[in-house]
C-alpha positions as CSV (number, residue, x, y, z in Angstrom):
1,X,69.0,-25.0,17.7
2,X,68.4,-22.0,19.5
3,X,69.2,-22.6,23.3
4,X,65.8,-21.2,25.3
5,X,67.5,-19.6,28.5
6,X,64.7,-17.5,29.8
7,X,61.3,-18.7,31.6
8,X,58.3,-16.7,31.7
9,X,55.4,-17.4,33.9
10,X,51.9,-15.9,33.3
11,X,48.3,-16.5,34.5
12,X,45.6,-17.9,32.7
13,X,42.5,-18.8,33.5
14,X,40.6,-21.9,33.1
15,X,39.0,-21.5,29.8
16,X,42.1,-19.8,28.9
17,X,44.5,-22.2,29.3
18,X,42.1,-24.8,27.4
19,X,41.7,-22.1,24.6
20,X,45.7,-22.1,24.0
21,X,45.8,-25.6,25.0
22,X,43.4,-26.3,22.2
23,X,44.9,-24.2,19.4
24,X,48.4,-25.4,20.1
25,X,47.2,-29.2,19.4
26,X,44.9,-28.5,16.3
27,X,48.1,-26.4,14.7
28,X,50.5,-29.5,15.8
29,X,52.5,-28.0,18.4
30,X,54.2,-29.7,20.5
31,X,54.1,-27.7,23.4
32,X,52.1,-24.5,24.6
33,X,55.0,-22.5,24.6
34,X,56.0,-23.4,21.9
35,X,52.8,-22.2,20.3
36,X,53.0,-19.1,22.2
37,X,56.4,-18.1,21.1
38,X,55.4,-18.3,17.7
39,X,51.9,-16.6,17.8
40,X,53.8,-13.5,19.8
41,X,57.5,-13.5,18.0
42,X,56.2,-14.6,14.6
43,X,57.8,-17.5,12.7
44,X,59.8,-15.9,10.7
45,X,61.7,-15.1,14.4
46,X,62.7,-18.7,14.7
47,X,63.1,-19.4,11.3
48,X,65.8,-17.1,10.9
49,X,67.5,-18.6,13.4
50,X,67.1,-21.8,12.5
51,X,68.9,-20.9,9.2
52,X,71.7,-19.0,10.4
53,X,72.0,-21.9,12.7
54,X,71.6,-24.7,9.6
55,X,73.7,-22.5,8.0
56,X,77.3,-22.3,10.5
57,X,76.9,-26.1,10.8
58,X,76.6,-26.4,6.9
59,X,80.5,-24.6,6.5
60,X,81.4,-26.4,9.6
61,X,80.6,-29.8,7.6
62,X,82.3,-28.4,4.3
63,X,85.6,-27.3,6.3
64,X,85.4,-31.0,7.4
65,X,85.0,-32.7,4.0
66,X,87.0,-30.3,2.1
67,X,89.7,-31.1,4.8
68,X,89.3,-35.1,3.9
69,X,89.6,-34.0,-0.1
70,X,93.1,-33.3,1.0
């Protein structure tokens, strides 16, 4: 998974903060910022990371099992 090494801090205001608060939860995120970094970065952002990611662990599993075949 992609390691999240930055933090950002912003303002909101009151009935901002319930507006994001309350689109995160009816689109089943987790968190705000989670919900944030997709609606800003797009998901195809994170999905493409999550597949390069999916995908070094795949050969790293193959190397493994090819090495057992052996």
């Amino acid at each position: 998974m992609t390691q999240l090494t930055r933090f950002l801090k912003i303002r909101v205001s009151k009935d901002q903060y319930e507006r994001l608060l309350n689109n995160a939860t009816s689109q089943n995120y987790k968190t705000i910022s989670q919900y944030i970094r997709e609606a800003t970065l797009g998901k195809g952002f994170f999905t493409e990371k999550l597949i390069s990611e999916n995908n070094k662990m795949l050969k790293e599993i193959l190397n493994i099992l090819e090495g057992w075949k052996k």
